[in-house]
PDBQT receptor file of N, H, CA, C and O in Angstrom, charges set to zero:
ATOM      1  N   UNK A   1      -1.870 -34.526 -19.086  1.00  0.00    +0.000 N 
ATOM      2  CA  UNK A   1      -2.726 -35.603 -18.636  1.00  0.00    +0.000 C 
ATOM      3  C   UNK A   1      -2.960 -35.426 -17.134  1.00  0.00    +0.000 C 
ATOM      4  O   UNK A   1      -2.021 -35.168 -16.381  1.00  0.00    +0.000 OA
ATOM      5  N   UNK A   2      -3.771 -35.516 -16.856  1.00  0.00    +0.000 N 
ATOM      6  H   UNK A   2      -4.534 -35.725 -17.468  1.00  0.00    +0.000 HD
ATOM      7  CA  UNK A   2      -4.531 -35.585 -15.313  1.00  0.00    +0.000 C 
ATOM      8  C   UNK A   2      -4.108 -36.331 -14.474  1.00  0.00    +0.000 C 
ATOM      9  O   UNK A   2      -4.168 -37.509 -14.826  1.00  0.00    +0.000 OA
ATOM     10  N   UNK A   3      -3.600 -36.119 -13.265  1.00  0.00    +0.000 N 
ATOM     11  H   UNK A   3      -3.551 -35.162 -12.980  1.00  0.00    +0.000 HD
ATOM     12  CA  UNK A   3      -2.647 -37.105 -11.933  1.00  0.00    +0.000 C 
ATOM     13  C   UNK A   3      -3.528 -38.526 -11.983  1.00  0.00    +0.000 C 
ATOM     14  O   UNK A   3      -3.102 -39.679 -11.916  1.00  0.00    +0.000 OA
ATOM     15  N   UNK A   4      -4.708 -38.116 -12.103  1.00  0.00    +0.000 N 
ATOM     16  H   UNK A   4      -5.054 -37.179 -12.158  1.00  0.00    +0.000 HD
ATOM     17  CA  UNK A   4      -5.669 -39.400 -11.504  1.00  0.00    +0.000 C 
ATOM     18  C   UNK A   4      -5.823 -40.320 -12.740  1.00  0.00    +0.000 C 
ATOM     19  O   UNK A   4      -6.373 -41.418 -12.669  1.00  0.00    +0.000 OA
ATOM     20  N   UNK A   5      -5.310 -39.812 -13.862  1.00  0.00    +0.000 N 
ATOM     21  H   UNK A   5      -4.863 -38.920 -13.920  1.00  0.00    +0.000 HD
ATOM     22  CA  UNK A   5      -5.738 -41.161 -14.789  1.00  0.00    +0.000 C 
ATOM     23  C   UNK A   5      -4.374 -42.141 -14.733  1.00  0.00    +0.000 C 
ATOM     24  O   UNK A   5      -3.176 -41.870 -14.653  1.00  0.00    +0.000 OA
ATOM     25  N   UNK A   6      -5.124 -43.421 -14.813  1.00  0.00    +0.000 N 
ATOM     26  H   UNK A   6      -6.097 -43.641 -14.878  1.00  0.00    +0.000 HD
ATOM     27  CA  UNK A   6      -3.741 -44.213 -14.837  1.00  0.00    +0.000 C 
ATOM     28  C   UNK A   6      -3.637 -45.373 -15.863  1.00  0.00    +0.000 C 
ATOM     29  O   UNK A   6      -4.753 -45.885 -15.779  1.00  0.00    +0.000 OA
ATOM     30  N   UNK A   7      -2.977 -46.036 -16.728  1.00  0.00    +0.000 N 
ATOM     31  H   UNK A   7      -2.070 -45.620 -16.796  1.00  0.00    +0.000 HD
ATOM     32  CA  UNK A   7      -2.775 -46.545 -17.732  1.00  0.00    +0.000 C 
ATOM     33  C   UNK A   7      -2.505 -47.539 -17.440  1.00  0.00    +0.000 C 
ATOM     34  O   UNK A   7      -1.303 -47.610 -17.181  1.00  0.00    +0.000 OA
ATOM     35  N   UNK A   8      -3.438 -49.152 -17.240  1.00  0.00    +0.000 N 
ATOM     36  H   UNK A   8      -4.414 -49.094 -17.451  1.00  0.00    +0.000 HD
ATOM     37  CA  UNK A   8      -2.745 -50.640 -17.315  1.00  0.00    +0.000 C 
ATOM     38  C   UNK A   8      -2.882 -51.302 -18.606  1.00  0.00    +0.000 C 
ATOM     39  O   UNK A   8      -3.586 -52.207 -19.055  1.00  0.00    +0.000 OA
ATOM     40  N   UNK A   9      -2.018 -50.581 -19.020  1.00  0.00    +0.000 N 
ATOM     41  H   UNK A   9      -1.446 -49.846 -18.656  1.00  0.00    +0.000 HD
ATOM     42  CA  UNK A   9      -1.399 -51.983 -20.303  1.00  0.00    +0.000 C 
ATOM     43  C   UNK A   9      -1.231 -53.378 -20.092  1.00  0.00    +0.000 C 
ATOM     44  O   UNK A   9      -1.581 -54.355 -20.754  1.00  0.00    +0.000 OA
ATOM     45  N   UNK A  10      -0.607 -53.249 -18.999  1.00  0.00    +0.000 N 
ATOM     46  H   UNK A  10      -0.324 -52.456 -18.461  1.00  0.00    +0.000 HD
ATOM     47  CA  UNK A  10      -0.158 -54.615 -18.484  1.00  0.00    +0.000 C 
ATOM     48  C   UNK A  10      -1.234 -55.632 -18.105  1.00  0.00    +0.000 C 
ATOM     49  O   UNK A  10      -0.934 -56.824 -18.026  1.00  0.00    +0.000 OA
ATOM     50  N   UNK A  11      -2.234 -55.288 -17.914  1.00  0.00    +0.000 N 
ATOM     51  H   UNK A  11      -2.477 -54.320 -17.978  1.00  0.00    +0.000 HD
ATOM     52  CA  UNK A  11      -3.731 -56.135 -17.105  1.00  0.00    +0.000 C 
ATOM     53  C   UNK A  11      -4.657 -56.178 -18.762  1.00  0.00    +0.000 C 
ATOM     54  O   UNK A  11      -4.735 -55.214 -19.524  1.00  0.00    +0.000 OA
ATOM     55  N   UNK A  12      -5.174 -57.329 -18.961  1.00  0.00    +0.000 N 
ATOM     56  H   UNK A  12      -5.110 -58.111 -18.342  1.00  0.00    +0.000 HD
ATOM     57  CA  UNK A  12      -6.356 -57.475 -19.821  1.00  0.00    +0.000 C 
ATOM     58  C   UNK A  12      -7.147 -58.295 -19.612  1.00  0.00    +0.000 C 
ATOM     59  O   UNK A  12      -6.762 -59.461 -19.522  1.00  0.00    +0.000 OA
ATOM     60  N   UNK A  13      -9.059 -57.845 -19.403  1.00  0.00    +0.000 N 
ATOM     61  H   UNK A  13      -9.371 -56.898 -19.475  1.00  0.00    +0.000 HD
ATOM     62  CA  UNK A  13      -9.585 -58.562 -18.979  1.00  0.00    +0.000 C 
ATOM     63  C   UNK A  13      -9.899 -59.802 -19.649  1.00  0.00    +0.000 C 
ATOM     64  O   UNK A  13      -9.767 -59.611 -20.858  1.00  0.00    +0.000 OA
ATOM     65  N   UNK A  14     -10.280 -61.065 -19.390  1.00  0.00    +0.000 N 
ATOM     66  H   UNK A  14     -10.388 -61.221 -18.408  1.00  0.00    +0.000 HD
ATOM     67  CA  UNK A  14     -10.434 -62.139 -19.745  1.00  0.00    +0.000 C 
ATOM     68  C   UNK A  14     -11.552 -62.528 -20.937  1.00  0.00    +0.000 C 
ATOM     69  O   UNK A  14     -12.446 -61.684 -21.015  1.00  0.00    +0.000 OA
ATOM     70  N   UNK A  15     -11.611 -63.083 -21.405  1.00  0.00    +0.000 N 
ATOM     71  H   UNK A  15     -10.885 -63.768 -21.341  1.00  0.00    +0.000 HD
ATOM     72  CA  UNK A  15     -12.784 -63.528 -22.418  1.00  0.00    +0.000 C 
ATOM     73  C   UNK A  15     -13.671 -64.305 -21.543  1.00  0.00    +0.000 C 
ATOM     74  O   UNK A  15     -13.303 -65.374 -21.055  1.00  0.00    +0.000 OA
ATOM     75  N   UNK A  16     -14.896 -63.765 -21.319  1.00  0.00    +0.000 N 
ATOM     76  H   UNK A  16     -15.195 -62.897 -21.715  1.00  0.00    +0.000 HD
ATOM     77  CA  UNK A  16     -15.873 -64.017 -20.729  1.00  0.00    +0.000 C 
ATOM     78  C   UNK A  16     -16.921 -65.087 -21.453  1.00  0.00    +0.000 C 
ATOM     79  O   UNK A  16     -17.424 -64.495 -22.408  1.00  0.00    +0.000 OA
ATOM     80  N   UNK A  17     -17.266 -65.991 -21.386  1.00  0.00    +0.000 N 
ATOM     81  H   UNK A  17     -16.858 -66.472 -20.610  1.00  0.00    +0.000 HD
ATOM     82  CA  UNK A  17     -18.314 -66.780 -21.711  1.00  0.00    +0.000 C 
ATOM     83  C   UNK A  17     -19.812 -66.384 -20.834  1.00  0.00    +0.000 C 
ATOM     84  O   UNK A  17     -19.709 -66.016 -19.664  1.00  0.00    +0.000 OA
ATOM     85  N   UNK A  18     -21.033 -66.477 -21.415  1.00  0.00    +0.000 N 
ATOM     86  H   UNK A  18     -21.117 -66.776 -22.366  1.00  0.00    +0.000 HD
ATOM     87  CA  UNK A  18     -21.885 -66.665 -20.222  1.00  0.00    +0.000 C 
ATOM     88  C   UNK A  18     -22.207 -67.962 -20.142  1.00  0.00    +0.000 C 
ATOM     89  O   UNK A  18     -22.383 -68.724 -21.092  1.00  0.00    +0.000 OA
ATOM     90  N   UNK A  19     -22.308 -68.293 -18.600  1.00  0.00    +0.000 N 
ATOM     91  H   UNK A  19     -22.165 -67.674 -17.828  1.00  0.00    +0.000 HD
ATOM     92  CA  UNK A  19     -23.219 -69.403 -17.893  1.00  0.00    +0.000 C 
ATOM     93  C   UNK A  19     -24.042 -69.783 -18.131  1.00  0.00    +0.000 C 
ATOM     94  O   UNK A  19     -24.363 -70.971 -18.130  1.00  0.00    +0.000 OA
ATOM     95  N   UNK A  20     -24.863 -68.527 -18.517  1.00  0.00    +0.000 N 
ATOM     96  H   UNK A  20     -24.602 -67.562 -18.518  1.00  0.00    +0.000 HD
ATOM     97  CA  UNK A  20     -26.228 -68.958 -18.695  1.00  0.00    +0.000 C 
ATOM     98  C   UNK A  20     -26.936 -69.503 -20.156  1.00  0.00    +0.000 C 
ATOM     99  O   UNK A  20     -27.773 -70.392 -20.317  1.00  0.00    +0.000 OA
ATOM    100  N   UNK A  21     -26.241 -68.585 -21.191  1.00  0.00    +0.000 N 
ATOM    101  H   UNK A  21     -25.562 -67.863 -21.061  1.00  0.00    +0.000 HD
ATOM    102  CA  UNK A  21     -26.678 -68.829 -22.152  1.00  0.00    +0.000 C 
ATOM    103  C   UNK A  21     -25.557 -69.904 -23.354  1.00  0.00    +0.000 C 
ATOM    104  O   UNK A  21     -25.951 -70.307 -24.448  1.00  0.00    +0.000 OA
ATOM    105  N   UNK A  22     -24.392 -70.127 -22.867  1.00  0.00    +0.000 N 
ATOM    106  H   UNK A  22     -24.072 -69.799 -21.978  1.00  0.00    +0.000 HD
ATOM    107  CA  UNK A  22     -23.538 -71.381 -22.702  1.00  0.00    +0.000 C 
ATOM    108  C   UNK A  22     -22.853 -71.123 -24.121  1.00  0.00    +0.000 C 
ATOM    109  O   UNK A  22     -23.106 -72.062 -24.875  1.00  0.00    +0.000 OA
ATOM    110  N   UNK A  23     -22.175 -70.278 -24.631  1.00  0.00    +0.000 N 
ATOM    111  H   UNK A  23     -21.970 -69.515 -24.018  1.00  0.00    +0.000 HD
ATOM    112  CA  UNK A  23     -21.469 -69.535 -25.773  1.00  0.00    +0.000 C 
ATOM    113  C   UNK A  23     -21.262 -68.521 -26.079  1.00  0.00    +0.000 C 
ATOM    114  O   UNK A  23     -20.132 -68.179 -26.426  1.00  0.00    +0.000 OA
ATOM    115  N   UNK A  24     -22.522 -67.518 -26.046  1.00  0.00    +0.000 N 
ATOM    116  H   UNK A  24     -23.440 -67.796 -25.764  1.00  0.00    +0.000 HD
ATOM    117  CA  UNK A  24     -22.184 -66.579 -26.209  1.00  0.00    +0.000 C 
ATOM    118  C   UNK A  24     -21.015 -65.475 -25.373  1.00  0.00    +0.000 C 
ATOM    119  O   UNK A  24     -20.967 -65.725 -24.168  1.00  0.00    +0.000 OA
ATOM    120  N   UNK A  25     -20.401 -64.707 -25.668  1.00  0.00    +0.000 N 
ATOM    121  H   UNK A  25     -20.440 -64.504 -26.646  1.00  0.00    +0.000 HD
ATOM    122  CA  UNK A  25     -19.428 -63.664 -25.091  1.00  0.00    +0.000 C 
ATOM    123  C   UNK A  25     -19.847 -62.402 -24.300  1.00  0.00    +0.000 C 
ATOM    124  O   UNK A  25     -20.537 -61.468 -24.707  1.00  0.00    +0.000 OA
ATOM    125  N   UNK A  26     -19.417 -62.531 -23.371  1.00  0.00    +0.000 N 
ATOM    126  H   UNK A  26     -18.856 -63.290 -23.039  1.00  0.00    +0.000 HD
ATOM    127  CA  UNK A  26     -20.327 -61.215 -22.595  1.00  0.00    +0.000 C 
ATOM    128  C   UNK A  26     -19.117 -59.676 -22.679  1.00  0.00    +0.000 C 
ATOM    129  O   UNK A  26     -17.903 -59.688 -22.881  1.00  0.00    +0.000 OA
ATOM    130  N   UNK A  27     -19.831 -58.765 -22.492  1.00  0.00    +0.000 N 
ATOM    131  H   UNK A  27     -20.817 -58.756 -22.328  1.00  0.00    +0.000 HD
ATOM    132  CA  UNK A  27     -19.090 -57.355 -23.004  1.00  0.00    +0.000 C 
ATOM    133  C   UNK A  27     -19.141 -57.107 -21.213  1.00  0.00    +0.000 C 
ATOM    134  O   UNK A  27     -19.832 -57.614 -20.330  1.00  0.00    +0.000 OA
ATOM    135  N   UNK A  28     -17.882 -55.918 -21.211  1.00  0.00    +0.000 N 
ATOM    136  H   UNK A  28     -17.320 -55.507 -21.929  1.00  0.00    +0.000 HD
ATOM    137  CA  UNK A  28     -17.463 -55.320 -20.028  1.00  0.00    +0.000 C 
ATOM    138  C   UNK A  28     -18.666 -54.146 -19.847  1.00  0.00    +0.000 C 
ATOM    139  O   UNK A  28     -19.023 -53.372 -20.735  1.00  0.00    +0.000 OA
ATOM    140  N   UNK A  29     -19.177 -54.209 -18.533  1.00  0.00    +0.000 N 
ATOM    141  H   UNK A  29     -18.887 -54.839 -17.812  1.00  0.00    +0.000 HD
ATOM    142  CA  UNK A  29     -20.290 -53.075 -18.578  1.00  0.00    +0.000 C 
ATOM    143  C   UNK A  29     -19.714 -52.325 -17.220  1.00  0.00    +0.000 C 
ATOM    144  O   UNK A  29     -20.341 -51.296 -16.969  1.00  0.00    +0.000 OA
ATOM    145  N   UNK A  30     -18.851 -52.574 -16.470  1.00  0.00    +0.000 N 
ATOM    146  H   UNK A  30     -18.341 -53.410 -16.674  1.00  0.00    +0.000 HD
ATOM    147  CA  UNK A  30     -18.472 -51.339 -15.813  1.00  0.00    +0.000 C 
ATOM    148  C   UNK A  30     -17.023 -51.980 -15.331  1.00  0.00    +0.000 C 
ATOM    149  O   UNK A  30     -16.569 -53.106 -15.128  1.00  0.00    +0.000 OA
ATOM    150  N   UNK A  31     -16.565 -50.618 -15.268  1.00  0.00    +0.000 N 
ATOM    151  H   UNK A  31     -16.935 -49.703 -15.433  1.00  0.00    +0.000 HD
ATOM    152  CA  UNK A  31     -14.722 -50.926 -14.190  1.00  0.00    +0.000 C 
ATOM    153  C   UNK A  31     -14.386 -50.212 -13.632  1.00  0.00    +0.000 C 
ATOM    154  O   UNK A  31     -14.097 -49.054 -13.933  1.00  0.00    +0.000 OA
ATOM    155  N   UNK A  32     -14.328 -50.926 -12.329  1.00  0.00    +0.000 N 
ATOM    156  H   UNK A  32     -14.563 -51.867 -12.084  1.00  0.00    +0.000 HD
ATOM    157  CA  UNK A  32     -14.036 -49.816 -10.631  1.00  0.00    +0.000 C 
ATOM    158  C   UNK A  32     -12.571 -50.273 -10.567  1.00  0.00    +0.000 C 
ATOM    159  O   UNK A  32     -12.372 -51.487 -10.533  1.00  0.00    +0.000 OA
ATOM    160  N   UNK A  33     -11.476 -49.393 -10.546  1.00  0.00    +0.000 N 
ATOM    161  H   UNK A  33     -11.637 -48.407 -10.574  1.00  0.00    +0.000 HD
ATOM    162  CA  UNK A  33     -10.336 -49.517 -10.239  1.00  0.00    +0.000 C 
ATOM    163  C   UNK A  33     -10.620 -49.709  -8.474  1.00  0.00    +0.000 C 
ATOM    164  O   UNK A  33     -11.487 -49.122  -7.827  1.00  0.00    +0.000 OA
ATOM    165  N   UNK A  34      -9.839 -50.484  -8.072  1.00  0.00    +0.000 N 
ATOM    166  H   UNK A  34      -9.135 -50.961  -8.598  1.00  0.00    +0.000 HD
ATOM    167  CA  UNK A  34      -9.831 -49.926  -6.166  1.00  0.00    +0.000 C 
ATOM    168  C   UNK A  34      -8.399 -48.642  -5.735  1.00  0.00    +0.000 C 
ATOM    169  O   UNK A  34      -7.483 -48.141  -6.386  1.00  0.00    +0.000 OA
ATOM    170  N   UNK A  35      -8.788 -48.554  -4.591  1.00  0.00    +0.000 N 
ATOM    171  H   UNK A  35      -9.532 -48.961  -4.062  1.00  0.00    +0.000 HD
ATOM    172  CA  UNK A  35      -7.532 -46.828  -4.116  1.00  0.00    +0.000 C 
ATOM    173  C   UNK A  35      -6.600 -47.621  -4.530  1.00  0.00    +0.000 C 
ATOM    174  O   UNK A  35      -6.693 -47.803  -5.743  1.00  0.00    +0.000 OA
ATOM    175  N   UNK A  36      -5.987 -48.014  -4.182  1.00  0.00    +0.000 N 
ATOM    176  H   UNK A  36      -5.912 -47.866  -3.196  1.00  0.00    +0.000 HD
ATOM    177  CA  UNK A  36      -4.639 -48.619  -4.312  1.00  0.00    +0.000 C 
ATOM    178  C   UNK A  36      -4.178 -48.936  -5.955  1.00  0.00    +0.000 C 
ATOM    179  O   UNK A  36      -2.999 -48.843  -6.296  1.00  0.00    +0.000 OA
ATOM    180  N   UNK A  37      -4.937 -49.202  -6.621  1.00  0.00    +0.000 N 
ATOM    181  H   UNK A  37      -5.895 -49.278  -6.343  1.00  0.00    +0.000 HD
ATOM    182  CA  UNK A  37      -4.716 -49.379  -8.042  1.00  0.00    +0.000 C 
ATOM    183  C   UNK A  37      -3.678 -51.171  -8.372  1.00  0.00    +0.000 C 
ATOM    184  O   UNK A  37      -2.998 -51.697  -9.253  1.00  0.00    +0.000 OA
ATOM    185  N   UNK A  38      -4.083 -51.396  -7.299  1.00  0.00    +0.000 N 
ATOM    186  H   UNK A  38      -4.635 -50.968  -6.584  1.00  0.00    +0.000 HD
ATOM    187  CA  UNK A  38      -3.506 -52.737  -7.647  1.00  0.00    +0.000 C 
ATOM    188  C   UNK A  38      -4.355 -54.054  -7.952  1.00  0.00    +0.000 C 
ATOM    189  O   UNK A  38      -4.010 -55.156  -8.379  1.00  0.00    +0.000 OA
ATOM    190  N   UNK A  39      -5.469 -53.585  -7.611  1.00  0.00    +0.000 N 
ATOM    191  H   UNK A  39      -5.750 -52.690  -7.264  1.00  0.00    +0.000 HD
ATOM    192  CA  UNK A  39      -6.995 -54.685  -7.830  1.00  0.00    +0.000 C 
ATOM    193  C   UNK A  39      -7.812 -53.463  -9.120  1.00  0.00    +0.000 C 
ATOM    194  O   UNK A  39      -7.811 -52.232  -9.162  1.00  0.00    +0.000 OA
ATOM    195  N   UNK A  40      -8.371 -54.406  -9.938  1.00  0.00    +0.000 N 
ATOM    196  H   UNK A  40      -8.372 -55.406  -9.903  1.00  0.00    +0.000 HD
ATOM    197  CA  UNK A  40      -9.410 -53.637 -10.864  1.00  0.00    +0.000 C 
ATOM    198  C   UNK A  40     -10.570 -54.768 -10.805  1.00  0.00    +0.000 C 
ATOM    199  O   UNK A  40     -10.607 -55.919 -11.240  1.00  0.00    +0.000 OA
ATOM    200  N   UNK A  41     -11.428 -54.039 -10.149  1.00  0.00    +0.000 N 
ATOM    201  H   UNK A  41     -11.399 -53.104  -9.796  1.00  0.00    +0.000 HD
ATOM    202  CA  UNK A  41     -12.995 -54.858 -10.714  1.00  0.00    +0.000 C 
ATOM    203  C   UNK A  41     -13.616 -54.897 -12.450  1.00  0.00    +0.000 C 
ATOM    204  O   UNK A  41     -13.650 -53.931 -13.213  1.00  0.00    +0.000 OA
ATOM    205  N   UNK A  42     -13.942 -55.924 -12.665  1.00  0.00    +0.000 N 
ATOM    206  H   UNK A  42     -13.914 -56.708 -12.046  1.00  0.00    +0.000 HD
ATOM    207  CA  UNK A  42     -14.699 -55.789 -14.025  1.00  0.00    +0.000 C 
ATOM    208  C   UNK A  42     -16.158 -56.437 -13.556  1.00  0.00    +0.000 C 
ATOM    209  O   UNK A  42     -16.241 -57.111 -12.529  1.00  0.00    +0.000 OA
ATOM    210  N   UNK A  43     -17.265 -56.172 -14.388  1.00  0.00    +0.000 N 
ATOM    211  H   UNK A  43     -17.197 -55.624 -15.222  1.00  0.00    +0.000 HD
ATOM    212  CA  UNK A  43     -18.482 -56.558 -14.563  1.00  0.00    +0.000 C 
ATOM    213  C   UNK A  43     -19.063 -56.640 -15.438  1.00  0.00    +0.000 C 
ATOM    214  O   UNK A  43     -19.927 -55.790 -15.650  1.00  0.00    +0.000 OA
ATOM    215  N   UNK A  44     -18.913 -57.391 -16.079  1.00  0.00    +0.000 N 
ATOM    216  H   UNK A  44     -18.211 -58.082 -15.906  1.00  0.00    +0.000 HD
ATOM    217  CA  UNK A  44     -19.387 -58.359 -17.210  1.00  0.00    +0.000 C 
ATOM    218  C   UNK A  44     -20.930 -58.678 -17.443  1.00  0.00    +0.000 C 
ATOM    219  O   UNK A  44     -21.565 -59.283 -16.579  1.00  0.00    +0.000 OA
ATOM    220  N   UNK A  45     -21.388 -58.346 -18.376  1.00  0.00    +0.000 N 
ATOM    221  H   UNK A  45     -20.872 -57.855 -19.077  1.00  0.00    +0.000 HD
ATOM    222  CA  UNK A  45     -23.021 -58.062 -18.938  1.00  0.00    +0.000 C 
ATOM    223  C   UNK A  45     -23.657 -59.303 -20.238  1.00  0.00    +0.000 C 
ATOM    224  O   UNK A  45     -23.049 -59.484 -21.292  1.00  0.00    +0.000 OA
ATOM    225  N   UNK A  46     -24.615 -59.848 -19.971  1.00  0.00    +0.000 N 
ATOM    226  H   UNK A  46     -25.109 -59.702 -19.114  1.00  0.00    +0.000 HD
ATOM    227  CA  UNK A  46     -24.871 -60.673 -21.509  1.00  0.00    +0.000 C 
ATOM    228  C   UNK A  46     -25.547 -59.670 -22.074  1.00  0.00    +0.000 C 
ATOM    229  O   UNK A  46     -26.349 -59.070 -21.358  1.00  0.00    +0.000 OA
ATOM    230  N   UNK A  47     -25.392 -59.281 -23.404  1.00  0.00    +0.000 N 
ATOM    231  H   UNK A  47     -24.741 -59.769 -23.986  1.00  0.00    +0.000 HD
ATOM    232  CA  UNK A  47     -26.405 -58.913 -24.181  1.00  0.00    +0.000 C 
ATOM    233  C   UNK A  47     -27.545 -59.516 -23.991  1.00  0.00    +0.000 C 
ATOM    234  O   UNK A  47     -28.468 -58.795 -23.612  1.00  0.00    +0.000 OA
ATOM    235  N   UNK A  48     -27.789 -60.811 -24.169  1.00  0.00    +0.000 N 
ATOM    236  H   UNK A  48     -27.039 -61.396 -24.477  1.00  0.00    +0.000 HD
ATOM    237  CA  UNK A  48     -28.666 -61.758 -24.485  1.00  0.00    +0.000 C 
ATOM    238  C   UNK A  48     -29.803 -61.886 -23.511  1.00  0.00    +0.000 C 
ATOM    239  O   UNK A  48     -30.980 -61.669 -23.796  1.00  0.00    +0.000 OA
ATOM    240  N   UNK A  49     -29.336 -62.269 -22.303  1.00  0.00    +0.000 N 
ATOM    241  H   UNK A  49     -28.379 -62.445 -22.071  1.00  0.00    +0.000 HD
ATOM    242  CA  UNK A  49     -30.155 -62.340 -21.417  1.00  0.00    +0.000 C 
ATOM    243  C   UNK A  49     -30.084 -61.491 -19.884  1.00  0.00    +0.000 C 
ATOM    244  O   UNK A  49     -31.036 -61.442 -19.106  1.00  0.00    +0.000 OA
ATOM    245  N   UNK A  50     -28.770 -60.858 -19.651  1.00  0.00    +0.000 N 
ATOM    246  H   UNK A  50     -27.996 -60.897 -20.283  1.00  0.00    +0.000 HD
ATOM    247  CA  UNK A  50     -28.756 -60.054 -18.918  1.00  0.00    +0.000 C 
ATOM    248  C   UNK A  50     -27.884 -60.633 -17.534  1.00  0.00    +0.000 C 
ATOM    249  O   UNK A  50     -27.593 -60.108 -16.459  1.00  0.00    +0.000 OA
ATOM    250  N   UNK A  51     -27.658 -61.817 -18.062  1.00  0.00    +0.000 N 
ATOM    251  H   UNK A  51     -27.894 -62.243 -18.935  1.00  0.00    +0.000 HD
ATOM    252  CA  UNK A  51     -26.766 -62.317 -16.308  1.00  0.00    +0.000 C 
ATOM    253  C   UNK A  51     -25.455 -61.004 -16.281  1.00  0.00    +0.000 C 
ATOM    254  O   UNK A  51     -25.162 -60.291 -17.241  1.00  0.00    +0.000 OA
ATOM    255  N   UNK A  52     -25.052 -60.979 -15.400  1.00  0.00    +0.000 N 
ATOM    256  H   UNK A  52     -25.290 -61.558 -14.620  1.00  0.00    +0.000 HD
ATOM    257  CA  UNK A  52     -24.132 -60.333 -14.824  1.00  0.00    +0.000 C 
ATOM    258  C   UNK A  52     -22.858 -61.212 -13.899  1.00  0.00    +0.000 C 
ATOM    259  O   UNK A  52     -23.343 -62.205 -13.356  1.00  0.00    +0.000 OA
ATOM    260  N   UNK A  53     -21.344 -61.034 -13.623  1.00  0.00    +0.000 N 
ATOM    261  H   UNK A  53     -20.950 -60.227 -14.064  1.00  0.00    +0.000 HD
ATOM    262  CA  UNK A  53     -19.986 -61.479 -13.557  1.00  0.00    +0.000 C 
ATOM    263  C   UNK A  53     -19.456 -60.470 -13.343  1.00  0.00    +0.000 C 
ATOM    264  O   UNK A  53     -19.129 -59.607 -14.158  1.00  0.00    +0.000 OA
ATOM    265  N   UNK A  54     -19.253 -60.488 -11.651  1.00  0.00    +0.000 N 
ATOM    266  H   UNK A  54     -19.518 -61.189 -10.989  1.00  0.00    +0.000 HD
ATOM    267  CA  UNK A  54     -17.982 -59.866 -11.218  1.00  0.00    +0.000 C 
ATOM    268  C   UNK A  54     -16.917 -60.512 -11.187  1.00  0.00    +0.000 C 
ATOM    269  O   UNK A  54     -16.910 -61.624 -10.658  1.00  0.00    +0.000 OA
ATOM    270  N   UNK A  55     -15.815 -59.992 -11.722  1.00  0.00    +0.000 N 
ATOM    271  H   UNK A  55     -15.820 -59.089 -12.152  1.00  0.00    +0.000 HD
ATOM    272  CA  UNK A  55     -14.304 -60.386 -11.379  1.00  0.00    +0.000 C 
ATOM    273  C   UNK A  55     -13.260 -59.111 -11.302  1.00  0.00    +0.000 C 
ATOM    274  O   UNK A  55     -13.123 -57.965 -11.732  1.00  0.00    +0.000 OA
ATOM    275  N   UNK A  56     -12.615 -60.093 -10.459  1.00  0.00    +0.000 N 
ATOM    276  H   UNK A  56     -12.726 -61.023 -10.110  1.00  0.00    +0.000 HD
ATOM    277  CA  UNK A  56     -11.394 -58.931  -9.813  1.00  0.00    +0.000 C 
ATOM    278  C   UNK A  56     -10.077 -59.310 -10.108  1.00  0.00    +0.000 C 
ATOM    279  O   UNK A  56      -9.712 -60.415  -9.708  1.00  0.00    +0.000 OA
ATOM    280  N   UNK A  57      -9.246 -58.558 -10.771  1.00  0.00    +0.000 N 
ATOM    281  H   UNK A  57      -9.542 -57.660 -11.095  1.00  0.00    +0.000 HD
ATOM    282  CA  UNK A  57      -7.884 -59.187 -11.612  1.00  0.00    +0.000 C 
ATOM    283  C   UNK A  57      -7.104 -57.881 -10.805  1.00  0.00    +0.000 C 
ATOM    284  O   UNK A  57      -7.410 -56.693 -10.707  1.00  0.00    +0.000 OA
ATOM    285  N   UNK A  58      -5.956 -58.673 -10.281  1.00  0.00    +0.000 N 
ATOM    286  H   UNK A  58      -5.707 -59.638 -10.361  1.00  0.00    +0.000 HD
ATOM    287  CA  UNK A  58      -4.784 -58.173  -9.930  1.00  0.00    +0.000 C 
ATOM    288  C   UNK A  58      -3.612 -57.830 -10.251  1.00  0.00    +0.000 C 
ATOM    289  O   UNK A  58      -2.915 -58.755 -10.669  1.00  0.00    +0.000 OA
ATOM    290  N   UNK A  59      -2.970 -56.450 -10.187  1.00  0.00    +0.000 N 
ATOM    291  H   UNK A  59      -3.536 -55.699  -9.848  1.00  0.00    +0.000 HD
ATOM    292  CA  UNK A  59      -2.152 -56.543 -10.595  1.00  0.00    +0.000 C 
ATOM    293  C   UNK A  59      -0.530 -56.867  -9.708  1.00  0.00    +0.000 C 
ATOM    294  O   UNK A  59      -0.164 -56.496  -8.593  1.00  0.00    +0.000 OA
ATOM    295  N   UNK A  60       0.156 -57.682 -10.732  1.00  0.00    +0.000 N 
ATOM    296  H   UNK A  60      -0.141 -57.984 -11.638  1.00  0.00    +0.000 HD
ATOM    297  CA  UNK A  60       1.309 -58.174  -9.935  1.00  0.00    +0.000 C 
ATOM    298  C   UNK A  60       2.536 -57.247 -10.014  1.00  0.00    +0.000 C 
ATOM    299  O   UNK A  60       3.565 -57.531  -9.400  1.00  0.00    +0.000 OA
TER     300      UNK A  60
């Protein structure tokens, strides 16, 4: 396995609702680990209508 891949089991991103469209579930559309590997960005996509949700989950 490759130095640079790294495995958080421990972190799972959240169940996303959208705002906009007020039920439906939005899917993960990209994830930027940061250098340090202790912050992971997620960005969150509606199918539906297209809003977009950044969040940043830490790890402890």
């Amino acid at each position: 396995m490759p130095a640079y891949i790294h495995h958080h089991d421990d972190i799972e991103p959240a169940f996303v609702i959208c705002p906009s469209c007020v039920g439906l579930s939005m899917f993960v559309r990209d994830v930027e680990p940061h250098w340090s590997m202790a912050k992971i960005d997620f960005t969150y996509e509606c199918a539906d209508c297209g809003a977009e949700i950044k969040q940043t989950i830490i790890k402890h």
